[in-house]
N, C-alpha and C positions, 0 to 999 in steps of 0.2 A: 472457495469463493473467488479468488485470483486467478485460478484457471477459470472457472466459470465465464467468469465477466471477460477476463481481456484472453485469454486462452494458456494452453501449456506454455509454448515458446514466447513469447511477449510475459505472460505474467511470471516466469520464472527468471526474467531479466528484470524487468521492474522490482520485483524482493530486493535483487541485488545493485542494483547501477542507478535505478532515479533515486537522486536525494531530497527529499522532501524537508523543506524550510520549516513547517507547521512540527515539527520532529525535532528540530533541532539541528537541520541540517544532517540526518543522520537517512541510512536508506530501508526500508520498509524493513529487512536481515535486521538489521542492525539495531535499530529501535525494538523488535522482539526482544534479541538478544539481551538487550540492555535493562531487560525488563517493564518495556512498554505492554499495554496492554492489546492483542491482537485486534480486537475489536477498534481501541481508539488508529493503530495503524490502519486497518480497512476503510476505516470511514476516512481519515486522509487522504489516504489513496482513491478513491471517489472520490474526495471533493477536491482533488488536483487534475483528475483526468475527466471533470462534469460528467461523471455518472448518474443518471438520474434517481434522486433521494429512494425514490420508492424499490430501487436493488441494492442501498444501502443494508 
């Protein structure tokens, strides 16, 4: 989905480097890791970077 929408190189830095507030201050990696759920991480990540709902 990550590569999809924002591509390899861009969405493979976004996992790791944007820290997302709605998370906890934690970065897409990280919030997995932690046990987040991937889906609630993806829909974050869309609605940080206005992805439009309908490629949510």
């Amino acid at each position: 989905m990550v590569h999809g929408e924002f591509g390899r190189l861009y969405g493979d830095s976004l996992l790791v480097d944007h820290v997302l507030i709605s998370l906890g201050g934690k970065t897409a990696a990280e919030a997995i890791e932690a046990g987040r759920d991937p889906r609630e991480v993806w829909r974050a990540l869309c609605a940080e970077f206005e992805v439009p709902r309908a490629r949510w």
